[in-house]
N, C-alpha and C positions, 0 to 999 in steps of 0.2 A: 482362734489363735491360742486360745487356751489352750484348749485339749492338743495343741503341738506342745508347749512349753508341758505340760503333764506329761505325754510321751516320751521325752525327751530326757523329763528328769525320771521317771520311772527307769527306762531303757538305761539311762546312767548310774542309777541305784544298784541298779541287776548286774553291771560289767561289775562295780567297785564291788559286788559285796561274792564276787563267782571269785576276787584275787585271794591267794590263802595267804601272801603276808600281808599282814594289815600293818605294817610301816610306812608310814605314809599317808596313809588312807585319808587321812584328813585334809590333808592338803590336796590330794586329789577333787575330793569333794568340794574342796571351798574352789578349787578353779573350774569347776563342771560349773559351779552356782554362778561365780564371774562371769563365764563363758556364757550362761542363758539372761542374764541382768543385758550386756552386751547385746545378747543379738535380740534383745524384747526393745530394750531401749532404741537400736541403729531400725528397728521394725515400725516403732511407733515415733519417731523422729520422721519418717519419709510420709508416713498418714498427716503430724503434726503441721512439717514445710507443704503437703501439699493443700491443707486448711488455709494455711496464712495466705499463701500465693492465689489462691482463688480470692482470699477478702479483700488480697488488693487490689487482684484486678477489678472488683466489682467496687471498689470505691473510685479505682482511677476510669473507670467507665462513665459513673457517676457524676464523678466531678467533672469530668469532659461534656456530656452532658449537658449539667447544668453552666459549664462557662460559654459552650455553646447558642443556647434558650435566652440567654442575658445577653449576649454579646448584639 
């Protein structure tokens, strides 16, 4: 996953730095960097929800389980 986000910012380095007015350029750059913060974050948010969602099933498996063994 890294070496996409290094791709990505390289490949973006290369478009901004081939424009000859550099007017701008900076803010170009700060929304290229937005733009990968974004899709690393919306990337590891779906790895994130799909950790919790496993813990809970395996807690409410669990607890079912043991209300079951008691009961």
């Amino acid at each position: 996953m890294e070496d996409l986000f290094l791709q990505l910012y390289v490949r973006a380095k290369a478009i901004i730095e081939s424009l000859k007015d550099e007017s701008g350029q900076d803010l170009i750059e700060y929304a290229l960097v937005v733009a990968l913060i974004a899709l690393g974050a919306t990337v590891g948010m779906n790895s994130v929800a799909t950790g919790i969602n496993t813990a809970f099933n395996t807690l409410a498996t669990r607890l079912s389980t043991a209300m079951n063994a008691g009961g």
